[in-house]
DRENFILUM-520011 format. One record per atom (N, C-alpha, C, CB): residue in one letter; x, y, z. Coordinates in steps of 0.02 Angstrom, whole numbers, padded with zeros to 5 digits, always signed. Each point is the difference from the previous one (the first is absolute). Last residue first. Glycine has a CB too. Example, Ala and Ser with C-alpha at 12.3 -4.5 7.8 and 13.67 -1.06 7.14 Angstrom:
S+00642-00112+00354;S+00042+00059+00003;S-00039+00055+00037;S+00059-00032-00108;A-00044-00254+00104;A-00045+00059+00000;A+00045+00060+00000;A-00095-00059+00062;
This chain:
X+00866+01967+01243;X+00017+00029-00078;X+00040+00058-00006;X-00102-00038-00034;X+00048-00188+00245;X-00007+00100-00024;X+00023-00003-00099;X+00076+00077+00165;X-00083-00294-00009;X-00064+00021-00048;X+00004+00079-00037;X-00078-00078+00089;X+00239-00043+00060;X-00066+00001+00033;X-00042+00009-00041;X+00030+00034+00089;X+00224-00073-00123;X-00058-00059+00016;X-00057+00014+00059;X+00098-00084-00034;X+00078+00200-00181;X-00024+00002+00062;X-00041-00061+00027;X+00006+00118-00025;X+00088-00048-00184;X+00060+00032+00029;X-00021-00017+00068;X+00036+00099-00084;X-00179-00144-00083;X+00031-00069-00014;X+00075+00033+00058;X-00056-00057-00168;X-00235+00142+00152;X+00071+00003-00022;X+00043-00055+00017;X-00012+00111+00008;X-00235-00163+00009;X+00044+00049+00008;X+00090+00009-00029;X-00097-00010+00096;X-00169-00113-00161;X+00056-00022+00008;X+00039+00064+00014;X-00019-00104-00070;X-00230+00083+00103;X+00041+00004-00059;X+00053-00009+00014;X-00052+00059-00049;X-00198-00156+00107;X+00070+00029+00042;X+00021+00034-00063;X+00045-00098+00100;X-00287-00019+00003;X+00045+00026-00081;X+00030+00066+00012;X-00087-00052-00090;X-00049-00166+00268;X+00026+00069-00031;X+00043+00002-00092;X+00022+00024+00158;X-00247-00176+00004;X+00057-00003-00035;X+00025+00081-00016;X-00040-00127-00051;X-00127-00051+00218;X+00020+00058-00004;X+00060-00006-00047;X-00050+00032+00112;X-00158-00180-00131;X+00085+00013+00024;X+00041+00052-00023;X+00003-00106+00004;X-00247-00069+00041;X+00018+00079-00013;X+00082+00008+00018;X-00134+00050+00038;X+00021-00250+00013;X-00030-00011-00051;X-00018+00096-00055;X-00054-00145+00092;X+00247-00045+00017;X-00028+00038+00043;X-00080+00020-00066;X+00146+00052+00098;X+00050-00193-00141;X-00044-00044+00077;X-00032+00053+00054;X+00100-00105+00005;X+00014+00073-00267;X+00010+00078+00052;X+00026-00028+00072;X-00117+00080-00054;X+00007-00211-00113;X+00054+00034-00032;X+00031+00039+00057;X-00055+00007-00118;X-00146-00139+00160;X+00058-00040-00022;X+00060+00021-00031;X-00080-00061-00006;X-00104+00195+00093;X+00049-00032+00060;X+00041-00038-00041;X-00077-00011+00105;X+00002+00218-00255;X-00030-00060+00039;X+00054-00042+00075;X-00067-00021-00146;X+00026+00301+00028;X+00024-00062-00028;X-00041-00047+00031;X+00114+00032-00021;X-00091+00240-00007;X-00044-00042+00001;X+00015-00073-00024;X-00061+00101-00008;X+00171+00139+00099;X-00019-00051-00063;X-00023-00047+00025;X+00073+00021-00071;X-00023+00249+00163;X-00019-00077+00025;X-00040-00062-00051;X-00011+00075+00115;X+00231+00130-00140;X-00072-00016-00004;X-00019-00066+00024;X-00004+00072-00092;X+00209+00172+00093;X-00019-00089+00002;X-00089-00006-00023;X+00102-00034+00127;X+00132+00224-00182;X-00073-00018+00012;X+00002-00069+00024;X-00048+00075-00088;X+00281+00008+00078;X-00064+00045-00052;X-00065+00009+00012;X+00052-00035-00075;X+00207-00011+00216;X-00069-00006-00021;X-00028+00048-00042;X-00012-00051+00093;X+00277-00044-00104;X-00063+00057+00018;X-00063-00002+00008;X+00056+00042-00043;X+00177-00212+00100;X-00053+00030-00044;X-00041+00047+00024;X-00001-00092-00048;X+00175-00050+00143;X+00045+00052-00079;X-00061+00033-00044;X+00115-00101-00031;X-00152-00049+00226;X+00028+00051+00056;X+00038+00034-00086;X+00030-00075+00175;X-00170-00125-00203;X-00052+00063+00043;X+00070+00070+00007;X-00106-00112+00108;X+00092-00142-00238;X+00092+00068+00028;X-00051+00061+00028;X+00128-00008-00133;X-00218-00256+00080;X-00008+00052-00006;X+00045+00079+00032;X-00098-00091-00019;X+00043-00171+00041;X+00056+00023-00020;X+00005+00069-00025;X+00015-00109-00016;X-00192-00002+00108;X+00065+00000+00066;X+00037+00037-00032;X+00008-00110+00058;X-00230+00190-00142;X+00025-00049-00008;X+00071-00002+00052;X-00065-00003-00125;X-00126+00166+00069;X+00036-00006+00064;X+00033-00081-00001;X-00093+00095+00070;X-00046-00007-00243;X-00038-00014+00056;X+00040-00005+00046;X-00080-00046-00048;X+00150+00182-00196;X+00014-00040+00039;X-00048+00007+00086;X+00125+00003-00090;X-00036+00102-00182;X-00073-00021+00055;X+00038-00045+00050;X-00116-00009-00093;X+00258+00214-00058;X-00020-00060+00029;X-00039-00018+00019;X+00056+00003+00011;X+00088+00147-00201;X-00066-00006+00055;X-00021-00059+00009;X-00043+00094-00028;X+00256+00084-00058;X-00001-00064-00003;X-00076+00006+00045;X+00150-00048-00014;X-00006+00194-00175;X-00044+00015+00054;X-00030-00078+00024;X-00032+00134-00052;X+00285-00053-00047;X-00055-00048-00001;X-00043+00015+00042;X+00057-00077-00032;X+00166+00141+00004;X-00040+00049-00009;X-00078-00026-00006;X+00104+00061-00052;X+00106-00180+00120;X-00003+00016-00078;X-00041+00061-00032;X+00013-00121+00000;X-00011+00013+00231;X+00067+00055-00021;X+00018+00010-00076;X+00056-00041+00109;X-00258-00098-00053;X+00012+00056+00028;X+00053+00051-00004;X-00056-00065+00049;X+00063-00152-00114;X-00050+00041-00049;X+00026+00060+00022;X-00114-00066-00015;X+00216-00074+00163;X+00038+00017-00081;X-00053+00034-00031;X+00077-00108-00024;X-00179+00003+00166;X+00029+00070+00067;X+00035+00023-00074;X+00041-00048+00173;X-00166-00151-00201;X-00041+00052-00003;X+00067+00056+00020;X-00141-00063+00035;X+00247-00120-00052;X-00026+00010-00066;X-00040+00071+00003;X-00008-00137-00025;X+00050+00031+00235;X+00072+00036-00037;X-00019+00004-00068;X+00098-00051+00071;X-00253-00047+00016;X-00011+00077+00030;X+00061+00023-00009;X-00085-00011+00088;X+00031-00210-00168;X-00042+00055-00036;X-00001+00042+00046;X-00071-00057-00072;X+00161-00147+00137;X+00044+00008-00071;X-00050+00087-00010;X+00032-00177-00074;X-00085+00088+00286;X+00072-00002-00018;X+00041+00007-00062;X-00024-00057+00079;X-00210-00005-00033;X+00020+00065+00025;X+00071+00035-00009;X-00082-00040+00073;X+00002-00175-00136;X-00015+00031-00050;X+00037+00077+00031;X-00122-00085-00050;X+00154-00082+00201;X+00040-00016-00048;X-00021+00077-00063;X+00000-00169+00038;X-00144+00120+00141;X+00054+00017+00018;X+00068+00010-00047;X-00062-00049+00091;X-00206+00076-00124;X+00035-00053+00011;X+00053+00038+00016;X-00047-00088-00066;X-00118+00201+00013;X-00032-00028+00033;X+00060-00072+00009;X-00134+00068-00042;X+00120+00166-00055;X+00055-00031+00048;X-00056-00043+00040;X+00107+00106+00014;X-00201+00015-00208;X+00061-00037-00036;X+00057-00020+00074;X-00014+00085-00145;X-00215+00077+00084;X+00004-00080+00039;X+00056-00065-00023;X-00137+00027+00009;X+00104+00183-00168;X-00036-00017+00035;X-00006-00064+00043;X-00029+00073-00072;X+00168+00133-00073;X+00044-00072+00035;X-00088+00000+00025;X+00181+00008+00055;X-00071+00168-00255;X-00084-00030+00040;X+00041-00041+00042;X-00115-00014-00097;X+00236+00223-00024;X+00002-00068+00005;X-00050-00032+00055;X+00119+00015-00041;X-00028+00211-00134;X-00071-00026+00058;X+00033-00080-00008;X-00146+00092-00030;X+00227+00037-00107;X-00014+00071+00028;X-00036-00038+00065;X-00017+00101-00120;X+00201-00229-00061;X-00052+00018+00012;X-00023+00069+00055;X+00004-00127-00040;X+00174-00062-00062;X+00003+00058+00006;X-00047+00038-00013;X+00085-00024-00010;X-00035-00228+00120;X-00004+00069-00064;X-00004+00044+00020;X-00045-00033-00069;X+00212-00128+00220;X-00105+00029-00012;X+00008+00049-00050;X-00062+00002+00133;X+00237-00209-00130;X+00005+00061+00015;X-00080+00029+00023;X+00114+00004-00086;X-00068-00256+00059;X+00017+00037-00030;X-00028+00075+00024;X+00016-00101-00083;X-00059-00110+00184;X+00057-00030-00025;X+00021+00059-00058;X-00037-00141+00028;X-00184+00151+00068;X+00071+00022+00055;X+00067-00036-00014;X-00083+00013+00100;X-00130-00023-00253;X+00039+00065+00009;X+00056+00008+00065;X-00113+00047-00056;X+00012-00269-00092;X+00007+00018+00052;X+00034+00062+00005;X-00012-00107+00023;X-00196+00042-00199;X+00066+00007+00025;X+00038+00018+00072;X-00022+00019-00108;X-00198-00047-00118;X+00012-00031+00084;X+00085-00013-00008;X-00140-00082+00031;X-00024+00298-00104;X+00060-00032-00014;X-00016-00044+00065;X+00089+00091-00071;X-00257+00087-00028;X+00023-00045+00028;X+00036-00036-00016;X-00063+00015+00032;X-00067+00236-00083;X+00072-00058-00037;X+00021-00035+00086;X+00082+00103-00139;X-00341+00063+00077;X+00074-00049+00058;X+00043-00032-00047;X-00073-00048+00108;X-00176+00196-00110;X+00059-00016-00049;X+00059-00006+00038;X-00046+00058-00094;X-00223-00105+00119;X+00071+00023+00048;X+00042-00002-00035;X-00017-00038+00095;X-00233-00034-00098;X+00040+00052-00043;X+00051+00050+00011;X-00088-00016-00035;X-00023-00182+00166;X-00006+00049+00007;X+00027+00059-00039;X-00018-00064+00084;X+00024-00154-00133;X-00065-00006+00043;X-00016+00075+00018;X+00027-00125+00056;X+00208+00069-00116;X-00080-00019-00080;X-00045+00020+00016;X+00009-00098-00040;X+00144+00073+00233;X+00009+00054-00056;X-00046+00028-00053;X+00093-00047+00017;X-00075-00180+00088;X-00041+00071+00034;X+00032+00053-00032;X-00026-00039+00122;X+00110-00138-00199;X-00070-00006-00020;X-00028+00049+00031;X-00006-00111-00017;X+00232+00127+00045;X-00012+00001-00055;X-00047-00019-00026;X+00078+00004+00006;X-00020-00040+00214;X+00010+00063-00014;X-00026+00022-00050;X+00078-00008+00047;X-00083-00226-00041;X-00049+00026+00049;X+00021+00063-00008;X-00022-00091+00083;X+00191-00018-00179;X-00053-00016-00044;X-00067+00051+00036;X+00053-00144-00037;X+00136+00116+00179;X+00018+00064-00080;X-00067+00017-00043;X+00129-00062-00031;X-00120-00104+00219;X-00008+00053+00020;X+00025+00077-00064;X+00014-00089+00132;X+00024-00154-00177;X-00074+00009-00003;X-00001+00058+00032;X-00046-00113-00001;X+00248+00080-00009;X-00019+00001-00090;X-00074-00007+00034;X+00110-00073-00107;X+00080+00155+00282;X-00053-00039-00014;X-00037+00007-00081;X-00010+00011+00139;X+00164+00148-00024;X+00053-00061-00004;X-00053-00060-00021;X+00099+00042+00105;X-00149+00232-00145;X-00009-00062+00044;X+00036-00048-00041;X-00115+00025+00058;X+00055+00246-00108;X+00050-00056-00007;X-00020-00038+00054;X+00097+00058-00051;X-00179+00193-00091;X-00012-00050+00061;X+00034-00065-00027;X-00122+00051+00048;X+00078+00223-00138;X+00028-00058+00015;X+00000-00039+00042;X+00039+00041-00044;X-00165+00206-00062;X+00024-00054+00047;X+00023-00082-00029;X-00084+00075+00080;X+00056+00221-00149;X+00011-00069-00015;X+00012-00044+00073;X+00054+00039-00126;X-00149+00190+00134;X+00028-00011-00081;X+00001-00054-00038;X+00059+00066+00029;X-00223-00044+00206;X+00072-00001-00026;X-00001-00001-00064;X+00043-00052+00084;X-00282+00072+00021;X+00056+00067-00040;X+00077-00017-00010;X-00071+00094+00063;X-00106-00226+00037;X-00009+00053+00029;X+00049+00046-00023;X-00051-00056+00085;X+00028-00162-00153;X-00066+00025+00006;X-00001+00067+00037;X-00043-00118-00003;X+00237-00015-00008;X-00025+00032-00056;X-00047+00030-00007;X+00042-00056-00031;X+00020-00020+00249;X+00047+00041-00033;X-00034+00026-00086;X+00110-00076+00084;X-00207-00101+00032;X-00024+00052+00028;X+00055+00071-00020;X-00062-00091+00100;X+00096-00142-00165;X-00043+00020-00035;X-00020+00083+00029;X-00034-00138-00029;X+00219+00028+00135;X+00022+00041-00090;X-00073-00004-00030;X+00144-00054-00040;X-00183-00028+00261;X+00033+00069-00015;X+00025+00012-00058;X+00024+00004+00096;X-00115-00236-00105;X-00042+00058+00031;X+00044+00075+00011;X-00071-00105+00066;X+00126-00105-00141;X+00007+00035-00042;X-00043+00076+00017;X+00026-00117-00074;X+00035-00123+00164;X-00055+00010-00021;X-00016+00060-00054;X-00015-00057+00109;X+00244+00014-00019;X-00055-00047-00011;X-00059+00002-00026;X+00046-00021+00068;X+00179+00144-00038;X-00044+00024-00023;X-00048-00062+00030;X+00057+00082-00104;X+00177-00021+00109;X-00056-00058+00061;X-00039+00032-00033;X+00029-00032+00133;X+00041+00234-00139;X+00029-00051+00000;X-00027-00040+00021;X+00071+00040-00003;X-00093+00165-00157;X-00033-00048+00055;X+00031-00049+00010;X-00093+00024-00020;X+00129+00244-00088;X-00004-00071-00008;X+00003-00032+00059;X+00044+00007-00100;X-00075+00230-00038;X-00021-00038+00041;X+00016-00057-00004;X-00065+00060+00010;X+00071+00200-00120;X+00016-00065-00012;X+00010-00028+00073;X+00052+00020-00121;X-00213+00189+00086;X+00068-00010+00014;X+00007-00077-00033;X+00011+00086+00118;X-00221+00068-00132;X+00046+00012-00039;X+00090-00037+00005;X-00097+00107+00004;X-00056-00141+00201;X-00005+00050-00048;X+00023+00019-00037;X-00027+00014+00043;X+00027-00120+00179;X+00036-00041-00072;X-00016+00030-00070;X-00013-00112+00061;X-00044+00194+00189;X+00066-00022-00013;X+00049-00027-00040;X-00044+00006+00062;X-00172+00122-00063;X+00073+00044-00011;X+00070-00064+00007;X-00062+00139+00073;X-00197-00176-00031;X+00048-00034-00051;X+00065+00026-00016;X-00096-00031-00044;X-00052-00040+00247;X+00058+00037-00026;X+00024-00019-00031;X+00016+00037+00057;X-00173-00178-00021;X-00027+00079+00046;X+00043+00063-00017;X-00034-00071+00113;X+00076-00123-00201;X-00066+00003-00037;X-00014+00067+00044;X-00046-00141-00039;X+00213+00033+00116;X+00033+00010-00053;X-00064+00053-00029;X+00088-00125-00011;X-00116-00014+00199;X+00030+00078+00033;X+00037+00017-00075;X+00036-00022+00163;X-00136-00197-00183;X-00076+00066+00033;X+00027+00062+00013;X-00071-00081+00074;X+00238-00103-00131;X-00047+00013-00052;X-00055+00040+00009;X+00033-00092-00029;X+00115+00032+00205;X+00024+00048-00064;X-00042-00007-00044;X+00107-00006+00010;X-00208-00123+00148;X+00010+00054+00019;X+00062+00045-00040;X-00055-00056+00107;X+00018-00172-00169;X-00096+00057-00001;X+00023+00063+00045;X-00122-00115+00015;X+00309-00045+00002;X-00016+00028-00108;X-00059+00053+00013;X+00010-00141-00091;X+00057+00024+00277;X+00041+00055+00001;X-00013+00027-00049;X+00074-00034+00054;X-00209-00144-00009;X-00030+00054+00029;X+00048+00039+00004;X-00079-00048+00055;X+00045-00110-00248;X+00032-00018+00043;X-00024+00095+00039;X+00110-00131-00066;X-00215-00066-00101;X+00028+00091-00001;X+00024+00029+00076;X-00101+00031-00103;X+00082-00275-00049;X-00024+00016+00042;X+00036+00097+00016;X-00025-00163+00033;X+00104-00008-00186;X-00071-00030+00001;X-00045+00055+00063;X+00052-00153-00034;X+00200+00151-00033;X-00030+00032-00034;X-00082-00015-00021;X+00124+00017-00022;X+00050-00122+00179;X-00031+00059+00031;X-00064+00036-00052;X+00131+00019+00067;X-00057-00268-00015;X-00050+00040-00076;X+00004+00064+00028;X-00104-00088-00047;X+00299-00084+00148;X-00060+00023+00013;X-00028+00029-00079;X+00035+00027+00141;X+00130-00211-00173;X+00000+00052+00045;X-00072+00025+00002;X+00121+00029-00022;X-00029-00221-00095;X-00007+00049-00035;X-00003+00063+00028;X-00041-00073-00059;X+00119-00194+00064;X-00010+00072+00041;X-00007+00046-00028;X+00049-00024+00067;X-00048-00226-00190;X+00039+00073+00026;X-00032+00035+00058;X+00033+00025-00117;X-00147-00216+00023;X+00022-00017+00036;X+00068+00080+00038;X-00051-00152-00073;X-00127+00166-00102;X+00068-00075-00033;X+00022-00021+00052;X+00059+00040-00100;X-00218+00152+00048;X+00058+00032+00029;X+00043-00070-00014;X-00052+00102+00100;X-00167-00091-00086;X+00023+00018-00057;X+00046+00013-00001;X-00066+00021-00025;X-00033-00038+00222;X-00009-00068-00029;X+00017+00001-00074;X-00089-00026+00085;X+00141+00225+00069;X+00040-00088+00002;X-00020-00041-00037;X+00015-00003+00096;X-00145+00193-00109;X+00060+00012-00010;X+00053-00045-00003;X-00043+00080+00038;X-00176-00092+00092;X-00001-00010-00082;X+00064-00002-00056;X-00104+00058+00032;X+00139-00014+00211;X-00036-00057-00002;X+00004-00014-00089;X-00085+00026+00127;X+00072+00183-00053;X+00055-00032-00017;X+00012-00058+00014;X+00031+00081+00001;X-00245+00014+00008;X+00055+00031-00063;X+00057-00023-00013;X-00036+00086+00018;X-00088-00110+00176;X-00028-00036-00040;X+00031+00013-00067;X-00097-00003+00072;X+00127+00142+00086;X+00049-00051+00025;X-00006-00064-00047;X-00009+00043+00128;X-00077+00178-00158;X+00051-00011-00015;X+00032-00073+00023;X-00004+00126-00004;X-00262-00042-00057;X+00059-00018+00074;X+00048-00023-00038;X-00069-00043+00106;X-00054+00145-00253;X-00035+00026+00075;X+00014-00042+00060;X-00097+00043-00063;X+00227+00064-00169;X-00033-00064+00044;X-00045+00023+00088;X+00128-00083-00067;X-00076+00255-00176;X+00052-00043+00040;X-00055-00030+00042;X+00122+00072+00005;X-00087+00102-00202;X-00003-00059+00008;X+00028-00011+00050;X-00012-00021-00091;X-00083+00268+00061;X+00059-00050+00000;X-00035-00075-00001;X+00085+00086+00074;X-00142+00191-00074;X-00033-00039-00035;X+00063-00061+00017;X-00083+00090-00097;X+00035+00166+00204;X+00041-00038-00051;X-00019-00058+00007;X+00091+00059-00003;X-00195+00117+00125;X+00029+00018-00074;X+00015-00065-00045;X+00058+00109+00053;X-00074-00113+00198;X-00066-00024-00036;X+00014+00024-00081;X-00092+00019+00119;X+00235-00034+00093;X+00011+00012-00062;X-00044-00029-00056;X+00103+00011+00049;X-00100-00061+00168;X+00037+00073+00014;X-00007+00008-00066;X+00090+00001+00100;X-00159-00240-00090;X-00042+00074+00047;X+00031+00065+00013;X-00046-00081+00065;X+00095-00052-00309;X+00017-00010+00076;X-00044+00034+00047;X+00113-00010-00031;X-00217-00110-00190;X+00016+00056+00040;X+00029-00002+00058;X-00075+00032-00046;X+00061-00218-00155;X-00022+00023+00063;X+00003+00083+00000;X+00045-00118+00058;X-00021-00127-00235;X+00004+00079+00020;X-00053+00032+00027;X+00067+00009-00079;X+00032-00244+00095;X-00044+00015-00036;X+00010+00055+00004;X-00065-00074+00003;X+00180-00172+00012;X-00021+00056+00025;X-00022+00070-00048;X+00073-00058+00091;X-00013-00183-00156;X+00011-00017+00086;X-00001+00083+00029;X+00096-00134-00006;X-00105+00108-00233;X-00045-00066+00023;X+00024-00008+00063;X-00016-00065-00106;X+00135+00234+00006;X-00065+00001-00023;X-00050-00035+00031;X+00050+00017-00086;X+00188-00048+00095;X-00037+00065+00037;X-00034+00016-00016;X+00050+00034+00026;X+00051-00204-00140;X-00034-00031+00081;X+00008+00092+00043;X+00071-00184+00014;X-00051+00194-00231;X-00059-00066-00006;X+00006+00006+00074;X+00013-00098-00117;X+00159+00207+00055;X-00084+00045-00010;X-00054-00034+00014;X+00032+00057-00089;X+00211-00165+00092;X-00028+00058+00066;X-00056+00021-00018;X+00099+00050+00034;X-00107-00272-00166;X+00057+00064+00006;X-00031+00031+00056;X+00041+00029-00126;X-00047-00298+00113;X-00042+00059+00000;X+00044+00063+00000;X-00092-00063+00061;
């Protein structure tokens, strides 16, 4: 079965609850998703379906993008971890020049790139690993809910901080994950998203959207 086929026939297009705008494929239990995922999968590991499900760091940059669009306005933009595709959709839809989005996942590329469709989002998706190469050279860089592991954390905030001293406007969601660098970031806004116990295990979660501070300091100042 190609990625389109089995993101077609194992989920449906939804509305996130923060982000009733936008239109996405995805499962109405992830866990069941990847389950499905294995059984097509050959026996491999295929890893979680983040890009099945809209994750509550994504719905909150994606709602504080739409609220402010100055931030991507006319500017070039790009998403990392894209998955679902949800903030580089909310980026275009709200006036960036151009957006770009990249994931290490060929069905989470594919899923970016059907929601996109879905929502007449003009996106160039690449599935590629960007922290094995420089950060473009862009005006905006998205990160939504990207330190949820320890390891991941560790490769993508020396990546994010390099943006930064590159001149890179960098924006973060994040529910207060462990791995999360609270003490190099700025607050922007938060919002109370709307998830489930089996994702969360709460059924509202409080989430913020940071921006990444200067790279000369480690409190956040600019």
């Amino acid at each position: 079965m190609s990625p389109e086929e089995f993101i077609r026939r194992h989920t449906r297009l939804q509305h996130p609850p923060l982000v009733p705008e936008v239109s996405l494929y995805l499962a109405d239990d992830i866990m069941r998703l990847w389950e499905l995922l294995g059984d097509e999968s050959d026996g491999d590991n295929p890893g979680i379906p983040f890009w099945g499900s809209a994750w509550v760091g994504g719905q909150a940059l994606a709602r504080y993008i739409i609220e402010h669009p100055d931030e991507v306005a006319g500017k070039s933009v790009f998403d990392l971890a894209t998955g679902s595709g949800l903030c580089a959709i909310a980026a275009s839809r709200t006036g960036a020049a151009s957006v770009t989005a990249a994931d290490i996942d060929t069905l989470a590329t594919c899923a970016a790139q059907l929601n996109a469709a879905a929502n007449a989002a003009a996106i160039d998706v690449h599935r590629r690993d960007m922290l094995a190469l420089p950060p473009p050279e862009v005006d905006v860089i998205l990160a939504g809910d990207v330190c949820y592991e320890e390891e991941m954390s560790r490769q993508i905030l020396p990546w994010l901080r390099e943006a930064r001293r590159l001149g890179v406007h960098v924006l973060i969601g994040d529910p207060g994950r462990h791995y999360f660098p609270r003490e190099i970031m700025s607050p922007l806004g938060a919002y109370d998203v709307p998830t489930t116990w089996e994702v969360e295990g709460v059924e509202i979660k409080r989430t913020g959207v940071y921006t990444l501070g200067g790279t000369d300091d480690q409190d956040g100042r600019h």
